[in-house]
LOBADO-616313 format. One record per residue (C-alpha): residue number from 1; x, y, z. Coordinates in nm, 4 decimals, padded with zeros to 6 digits. Each point is the difference from the previous one (the first is absolute). Example, Ala and Ser with C-alpha at 12.3 -4.5 7.8 and 13.67 -1.06 7.14 Angstrom:
residues 2
n = 1 | u = 01.2300 | v = -00.4500 | w = 00.7800
n = 2 | u = 00.1370 | v = 00.3440 | w = -00.0660
This chain:
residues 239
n = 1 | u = 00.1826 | v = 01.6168 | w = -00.9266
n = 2 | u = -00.2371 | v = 00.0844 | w = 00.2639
n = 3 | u = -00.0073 | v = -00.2935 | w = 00.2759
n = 4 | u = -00.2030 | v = 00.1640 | w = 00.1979
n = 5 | u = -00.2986 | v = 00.0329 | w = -00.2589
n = 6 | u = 00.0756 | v = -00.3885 | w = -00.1306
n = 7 | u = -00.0262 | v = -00.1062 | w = 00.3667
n = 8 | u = -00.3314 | v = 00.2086 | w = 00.0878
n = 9 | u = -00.1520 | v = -00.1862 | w = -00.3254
n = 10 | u = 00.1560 | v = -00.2997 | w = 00.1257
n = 11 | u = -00.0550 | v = 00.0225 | w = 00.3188
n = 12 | u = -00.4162 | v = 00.1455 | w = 00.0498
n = 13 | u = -00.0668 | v = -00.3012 | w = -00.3058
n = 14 | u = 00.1007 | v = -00.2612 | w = 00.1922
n = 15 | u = -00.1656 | v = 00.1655 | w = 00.2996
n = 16 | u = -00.3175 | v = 00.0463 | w = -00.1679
n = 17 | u = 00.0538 | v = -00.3838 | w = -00.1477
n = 18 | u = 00.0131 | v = -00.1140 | w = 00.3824
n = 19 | u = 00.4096 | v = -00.0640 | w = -00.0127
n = 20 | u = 00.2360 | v = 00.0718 | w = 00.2592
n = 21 | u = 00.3552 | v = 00.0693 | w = -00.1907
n = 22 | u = 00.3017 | v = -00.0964 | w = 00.2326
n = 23 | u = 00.2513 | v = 00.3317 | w = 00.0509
n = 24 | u = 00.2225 | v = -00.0100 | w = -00.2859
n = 25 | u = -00.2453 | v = -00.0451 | w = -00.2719
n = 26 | u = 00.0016 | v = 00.3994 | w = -00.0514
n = 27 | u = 00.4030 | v = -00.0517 | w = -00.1182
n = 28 | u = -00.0213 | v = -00.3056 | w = -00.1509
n = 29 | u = -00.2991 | v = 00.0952 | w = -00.2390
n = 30 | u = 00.1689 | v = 00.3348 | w = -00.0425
n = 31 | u = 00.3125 | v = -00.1993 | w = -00.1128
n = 32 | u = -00.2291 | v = -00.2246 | w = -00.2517
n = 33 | u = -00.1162 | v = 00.3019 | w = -00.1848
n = 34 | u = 00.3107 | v = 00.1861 | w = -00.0139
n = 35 | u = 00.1595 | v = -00.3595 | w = -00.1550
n = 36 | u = -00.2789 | v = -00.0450 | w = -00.2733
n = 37 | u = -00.0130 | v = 00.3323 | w = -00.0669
n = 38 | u = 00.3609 | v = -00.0033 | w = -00.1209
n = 39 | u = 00.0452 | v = -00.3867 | w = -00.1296
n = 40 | u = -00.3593 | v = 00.1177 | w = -00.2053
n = 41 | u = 00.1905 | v = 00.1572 | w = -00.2209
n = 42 | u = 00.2101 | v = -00.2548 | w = -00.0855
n = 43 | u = -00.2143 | v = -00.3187 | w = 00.0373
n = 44 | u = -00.3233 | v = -00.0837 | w = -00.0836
n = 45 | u = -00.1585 | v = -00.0392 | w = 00.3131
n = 46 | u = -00.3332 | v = 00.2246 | w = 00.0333
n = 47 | u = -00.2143 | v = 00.2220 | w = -00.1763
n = 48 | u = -00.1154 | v = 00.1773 | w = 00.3154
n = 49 | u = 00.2289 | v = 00.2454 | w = 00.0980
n = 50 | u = -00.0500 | v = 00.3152 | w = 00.2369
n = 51 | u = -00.0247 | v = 00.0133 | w = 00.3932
n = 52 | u = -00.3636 | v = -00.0170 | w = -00.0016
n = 53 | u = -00.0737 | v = -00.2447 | w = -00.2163
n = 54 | u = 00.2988 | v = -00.2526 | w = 00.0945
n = 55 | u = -00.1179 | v = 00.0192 | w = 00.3565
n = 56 | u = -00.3601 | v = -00.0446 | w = -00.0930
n = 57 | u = -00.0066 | v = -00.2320 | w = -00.3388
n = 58 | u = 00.3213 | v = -00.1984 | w = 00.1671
n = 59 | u = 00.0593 | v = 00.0303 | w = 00.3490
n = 60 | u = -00.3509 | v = -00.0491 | w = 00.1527
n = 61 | u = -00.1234 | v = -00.1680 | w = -00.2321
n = 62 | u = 00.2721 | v = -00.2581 | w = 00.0633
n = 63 | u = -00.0661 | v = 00.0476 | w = 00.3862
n = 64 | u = -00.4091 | v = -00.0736 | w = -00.0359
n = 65 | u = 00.0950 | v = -00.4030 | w = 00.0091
n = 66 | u = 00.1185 | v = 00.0658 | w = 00.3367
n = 67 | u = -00.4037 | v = 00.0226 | w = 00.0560
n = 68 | u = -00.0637 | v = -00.2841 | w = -00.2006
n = 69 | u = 00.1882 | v = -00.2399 | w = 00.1757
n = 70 | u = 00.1807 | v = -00.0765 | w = 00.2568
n = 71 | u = 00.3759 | v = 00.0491 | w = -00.0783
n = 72 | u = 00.2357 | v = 00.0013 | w = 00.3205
n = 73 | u = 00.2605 | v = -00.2719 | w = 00.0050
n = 74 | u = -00.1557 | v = -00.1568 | w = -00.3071
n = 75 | u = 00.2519 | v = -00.1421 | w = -00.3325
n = 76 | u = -00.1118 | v = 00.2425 | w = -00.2930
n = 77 | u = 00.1313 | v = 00.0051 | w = -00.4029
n = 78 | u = -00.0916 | v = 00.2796 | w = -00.1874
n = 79 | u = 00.0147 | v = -00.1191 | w = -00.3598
n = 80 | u = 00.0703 | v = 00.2095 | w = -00.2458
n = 81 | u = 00.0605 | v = 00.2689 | w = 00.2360
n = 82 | u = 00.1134 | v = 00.2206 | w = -00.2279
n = 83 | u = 00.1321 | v = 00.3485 | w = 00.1708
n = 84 | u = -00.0963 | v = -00.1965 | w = 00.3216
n = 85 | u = -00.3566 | v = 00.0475 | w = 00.0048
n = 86 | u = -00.1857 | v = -00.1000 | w = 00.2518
n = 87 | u = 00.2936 | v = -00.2289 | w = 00.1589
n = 88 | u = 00.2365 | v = 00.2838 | w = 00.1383
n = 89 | u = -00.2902 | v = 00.2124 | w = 00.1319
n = 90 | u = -00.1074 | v = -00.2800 | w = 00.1910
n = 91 | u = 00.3044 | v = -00.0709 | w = 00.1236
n = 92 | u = 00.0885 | v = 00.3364 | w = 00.1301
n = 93 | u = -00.3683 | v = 00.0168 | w = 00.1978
n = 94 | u = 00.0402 | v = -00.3981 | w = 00.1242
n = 95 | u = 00.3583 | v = -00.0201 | w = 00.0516
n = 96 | u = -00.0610 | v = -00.4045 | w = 00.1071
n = 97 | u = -00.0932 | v = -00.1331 | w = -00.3598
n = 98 | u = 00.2738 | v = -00.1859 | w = -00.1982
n = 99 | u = -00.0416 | v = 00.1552 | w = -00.2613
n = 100 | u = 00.1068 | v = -00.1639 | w = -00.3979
n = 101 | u = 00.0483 | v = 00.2459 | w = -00.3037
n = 102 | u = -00.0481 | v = -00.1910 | w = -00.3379
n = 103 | u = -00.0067 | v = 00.1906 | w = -00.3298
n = 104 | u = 00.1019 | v = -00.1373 | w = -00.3617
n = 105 | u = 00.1828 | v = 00.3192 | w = -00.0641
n = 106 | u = 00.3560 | v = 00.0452 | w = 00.0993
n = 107 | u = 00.0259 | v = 00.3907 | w = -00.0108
n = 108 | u = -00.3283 | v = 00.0017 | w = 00.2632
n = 109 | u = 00.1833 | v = -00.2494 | w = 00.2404
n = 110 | u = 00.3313 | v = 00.2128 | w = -00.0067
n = 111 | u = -00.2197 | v = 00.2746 | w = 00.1381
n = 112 | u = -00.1714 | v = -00.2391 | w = 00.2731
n = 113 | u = 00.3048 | v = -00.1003 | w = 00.0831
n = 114 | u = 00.1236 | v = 00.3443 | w = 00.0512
n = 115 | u = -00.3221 | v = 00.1346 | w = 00.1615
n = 116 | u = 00.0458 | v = -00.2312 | w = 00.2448
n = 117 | u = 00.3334 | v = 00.0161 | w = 00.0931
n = 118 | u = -00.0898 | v = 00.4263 | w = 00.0159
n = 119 | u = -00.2949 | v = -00.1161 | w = 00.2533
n = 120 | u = 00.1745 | v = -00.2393 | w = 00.1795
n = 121 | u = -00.2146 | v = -00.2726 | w = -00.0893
n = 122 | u = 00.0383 | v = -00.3460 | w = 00.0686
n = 123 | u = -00.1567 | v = -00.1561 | w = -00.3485
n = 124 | u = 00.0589 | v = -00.2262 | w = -00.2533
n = 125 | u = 00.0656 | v = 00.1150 | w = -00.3165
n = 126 | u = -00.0361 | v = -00.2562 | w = -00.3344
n = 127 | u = 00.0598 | v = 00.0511 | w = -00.3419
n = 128 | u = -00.2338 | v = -00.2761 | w = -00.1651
n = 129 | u = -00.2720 | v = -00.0987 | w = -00.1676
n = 130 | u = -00.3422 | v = -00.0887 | w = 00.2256
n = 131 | u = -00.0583 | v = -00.3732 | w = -00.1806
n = 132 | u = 00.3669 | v = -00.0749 | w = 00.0100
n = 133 | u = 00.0449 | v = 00.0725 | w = 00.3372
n = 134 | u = -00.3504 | v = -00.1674 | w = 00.1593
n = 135 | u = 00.1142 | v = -00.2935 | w = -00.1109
n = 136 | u = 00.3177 | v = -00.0070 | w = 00.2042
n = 137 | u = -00.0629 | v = -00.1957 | w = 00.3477
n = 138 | u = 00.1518 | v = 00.2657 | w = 00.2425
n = 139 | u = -00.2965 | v = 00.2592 | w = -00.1457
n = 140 | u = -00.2487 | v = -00.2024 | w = -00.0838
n = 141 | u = -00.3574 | v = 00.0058 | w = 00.2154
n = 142 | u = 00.2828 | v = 00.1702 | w = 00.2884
n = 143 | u = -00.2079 | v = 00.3800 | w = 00.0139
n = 144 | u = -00.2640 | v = 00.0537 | w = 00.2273
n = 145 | u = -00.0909 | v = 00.3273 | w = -00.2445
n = 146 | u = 00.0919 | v = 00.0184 | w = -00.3671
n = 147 | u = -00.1173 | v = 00.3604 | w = -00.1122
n = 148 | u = -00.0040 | v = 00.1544 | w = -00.3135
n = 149 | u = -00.0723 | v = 00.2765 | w = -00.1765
n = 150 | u = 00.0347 | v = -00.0546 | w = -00.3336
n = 151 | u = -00.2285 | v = 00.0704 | w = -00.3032
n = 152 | u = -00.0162 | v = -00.3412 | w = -00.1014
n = 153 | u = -00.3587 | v = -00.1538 | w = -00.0268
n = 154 | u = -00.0788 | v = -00.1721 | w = 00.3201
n = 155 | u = 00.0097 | v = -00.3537 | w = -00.1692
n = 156 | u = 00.3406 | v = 00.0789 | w = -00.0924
n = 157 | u = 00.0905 | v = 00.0761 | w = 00.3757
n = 158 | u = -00.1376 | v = -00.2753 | w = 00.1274
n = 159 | u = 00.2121 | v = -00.2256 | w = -00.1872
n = 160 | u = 00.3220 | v = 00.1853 | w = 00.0547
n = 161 | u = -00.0512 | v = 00.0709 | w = 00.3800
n = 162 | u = -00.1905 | v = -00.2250 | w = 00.1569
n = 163 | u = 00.2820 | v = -00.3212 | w = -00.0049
n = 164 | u = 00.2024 | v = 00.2720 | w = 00.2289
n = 165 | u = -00.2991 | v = -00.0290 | w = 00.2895
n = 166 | u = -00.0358 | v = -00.2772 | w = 00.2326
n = 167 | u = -00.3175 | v = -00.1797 | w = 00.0995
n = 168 | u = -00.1844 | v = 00.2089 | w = 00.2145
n = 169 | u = 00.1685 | v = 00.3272 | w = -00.1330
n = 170 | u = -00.1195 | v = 00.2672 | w = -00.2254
n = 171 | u = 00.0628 | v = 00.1443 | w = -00.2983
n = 172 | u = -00.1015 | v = 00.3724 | w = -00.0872
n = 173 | u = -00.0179 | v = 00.2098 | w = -00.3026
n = 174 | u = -00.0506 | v = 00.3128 | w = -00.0057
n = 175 | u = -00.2757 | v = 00.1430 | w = -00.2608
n = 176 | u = -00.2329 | v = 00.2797 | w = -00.0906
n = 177 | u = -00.3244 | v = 00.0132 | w = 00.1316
n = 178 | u = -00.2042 | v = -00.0968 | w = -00.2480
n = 179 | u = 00.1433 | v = -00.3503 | w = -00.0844
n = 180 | u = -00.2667 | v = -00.2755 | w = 00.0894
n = 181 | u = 00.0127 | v = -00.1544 | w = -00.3818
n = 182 | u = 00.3822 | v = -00.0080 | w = 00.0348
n = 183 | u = -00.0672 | v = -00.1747 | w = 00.3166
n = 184 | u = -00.2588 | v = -00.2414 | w = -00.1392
n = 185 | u = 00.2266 | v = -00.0887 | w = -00.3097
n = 186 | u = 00.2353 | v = -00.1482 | w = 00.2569
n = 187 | u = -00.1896 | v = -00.2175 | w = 00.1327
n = 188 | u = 00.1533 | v = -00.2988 | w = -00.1566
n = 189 | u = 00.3661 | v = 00.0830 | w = 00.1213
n = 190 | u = -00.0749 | v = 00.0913 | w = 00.3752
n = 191 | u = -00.1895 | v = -00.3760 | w = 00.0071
n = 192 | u = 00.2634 | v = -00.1747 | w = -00.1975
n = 193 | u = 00.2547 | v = 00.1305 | w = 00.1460
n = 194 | u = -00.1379 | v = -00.0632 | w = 00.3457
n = 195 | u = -00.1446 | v = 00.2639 | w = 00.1722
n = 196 | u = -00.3641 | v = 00.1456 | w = 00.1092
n = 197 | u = -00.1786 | v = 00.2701 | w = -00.2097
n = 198 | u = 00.1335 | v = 00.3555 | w = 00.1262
n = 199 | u = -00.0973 | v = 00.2104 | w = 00.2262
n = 200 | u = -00.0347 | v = 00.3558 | w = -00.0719
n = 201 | u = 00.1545 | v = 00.3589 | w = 00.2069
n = 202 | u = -00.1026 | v = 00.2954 | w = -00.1602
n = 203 | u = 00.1443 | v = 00.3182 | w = 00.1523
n = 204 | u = 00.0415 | v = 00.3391 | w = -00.0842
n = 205 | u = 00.3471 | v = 00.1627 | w = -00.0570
n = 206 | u = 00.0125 | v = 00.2885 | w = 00.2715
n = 207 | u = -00.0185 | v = 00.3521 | w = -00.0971
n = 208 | u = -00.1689 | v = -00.1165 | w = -00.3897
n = 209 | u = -00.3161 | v = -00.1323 | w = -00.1508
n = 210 | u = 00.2331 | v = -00.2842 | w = -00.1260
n = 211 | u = -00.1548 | v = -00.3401 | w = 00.1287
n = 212 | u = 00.1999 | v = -00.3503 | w = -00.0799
n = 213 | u = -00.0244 | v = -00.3418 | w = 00.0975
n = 214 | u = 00.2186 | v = -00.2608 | w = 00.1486
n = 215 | u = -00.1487 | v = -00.3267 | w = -00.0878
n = 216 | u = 00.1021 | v = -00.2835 | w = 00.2809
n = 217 | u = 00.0140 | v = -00.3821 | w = -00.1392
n = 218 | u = 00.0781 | v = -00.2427 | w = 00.2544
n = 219 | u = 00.1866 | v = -00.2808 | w = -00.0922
n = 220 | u = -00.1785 | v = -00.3278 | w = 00.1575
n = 221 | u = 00.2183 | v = -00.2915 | w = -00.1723
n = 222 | u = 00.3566 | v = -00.0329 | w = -00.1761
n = 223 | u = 00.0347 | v = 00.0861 | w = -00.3457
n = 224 | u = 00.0422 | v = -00.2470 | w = -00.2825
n = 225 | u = 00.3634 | v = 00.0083 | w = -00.0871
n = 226 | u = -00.0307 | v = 00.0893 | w = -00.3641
n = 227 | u = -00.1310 | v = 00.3104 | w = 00.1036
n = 228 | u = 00.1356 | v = 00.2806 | w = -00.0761
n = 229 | u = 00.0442 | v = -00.0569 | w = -00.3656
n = 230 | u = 00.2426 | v = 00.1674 | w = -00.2394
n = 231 | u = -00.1785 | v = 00.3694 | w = -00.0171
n = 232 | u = -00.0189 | v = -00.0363 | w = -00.3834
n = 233 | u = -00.2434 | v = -00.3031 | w = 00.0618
n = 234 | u = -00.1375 | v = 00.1918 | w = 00.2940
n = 235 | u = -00.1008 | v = 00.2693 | w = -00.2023
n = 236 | u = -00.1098 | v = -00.1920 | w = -00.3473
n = 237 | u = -00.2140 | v = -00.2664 | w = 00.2640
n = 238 | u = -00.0894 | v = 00.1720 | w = 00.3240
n = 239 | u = -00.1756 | v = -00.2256 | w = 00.2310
């Protein structure tokens, strides 16, 4: 693998994106793609593969909420997280965030587990699902940021992420662009599950014509306690 040309896309992207990256981030990112690259093969973690595309489509991409809010020394759960997207990379450029790693799948956790033991990461790392675990008192409304970046429908999200945040903190999904009915459909959810209607960042992944969208939802009251429901009933009656 070439470092040097995964840290030059690395590197001028978050440069161009306003971000200052602390030394090390050239390794550790370097070490990230080298790991997914070979667990890929093995576990389903990401379609996107190839320096360019991992550094773009993942990496900054990941790093862009960095310029959507203000991160350092804030409690953060990436749910769903997946190959560690966008959890680790914010990690690595805000070393201060405590930083939670939930995911349903086992196989995906074994790697985040193993990432960040190869990055030297201080992280959490749980096996679980998101409406089991939100309703457990030493998670619930305890984040400052829950981020995700799942495909789920936004009303979906809201349900499964927003018990995680406490009053006054935010939750943020990342989406495409072009998502304002999305948005409007979850109306419902963000009130009843007590929070303001979002606020929008649109931004531009760096060195592409690729634009996405991290929509912000502040949460401005607890949560009911029912909430989240079973996903079944999640799914069959979104809010």
């Amino acid at each position: 693998m070439k470092i040097s040309e995964l840290d030059t896309f690395v590197s001028r992207g978050a440069e161009e994106l306003g971000i200052s990256l602390p030394p090390n981030a050239s390794e550790s990112f370097g070490i990230y793609f080298d790991l997914l690259e070979r667990r890929g093969r093995y576990v389903n973690l990401t379609a996107i593969t190839g320096l360019e595309d991992v550094a773009r489509l993942h990496f900054l991409d990941s790093l862009a909420l960095l310029t959507a809010a203000q991160f350092k020394g804030k409690r953060v759960i990436d749910i769903g997280s997946g190959a560690g997207f966008p959890g680790i990379p914010i990690k690595i450029a805000e070393p201060s965030v405590v930083l939670t790693l939930l995911d349903a799948t086992g196989k995906r956790v074994e790697f985040l587990s193993e990432l960040c033991a190869a990055l030297n990461l201080d992280a959490i790392c749980i096996h679980a699902r998101a409406e089991d675990k939100a309703h457990e008192a030493d998670m619930r409304e305890k984040y400052d940021f829950a981020v995700s970046r799942a495909v789920a429908q936004l009303n979906l999200l809201c349900e499964l992420c927003l018990p995680f945040v406490r009053v006054g903190g935010t939750f943020i999904a990342m989406k495409g662009a072009g998502s304002p009915d999305e948005i409007e459909e979850a109306r419902g959810a963000i009130s009843t599950l007590g929070a303001d209607y979002p606020d929008l960042f649109d931004y531009r992944l760096p060195g592409t014509d690729i634009s996405h969208r991290a929509v912000l939802i502040k949460k401005t009251s607890m949560s009911p306690e029912k909430y989240p429901r079973r996903f079944a009933k999640i799914k069959k009656e979104p809010l």
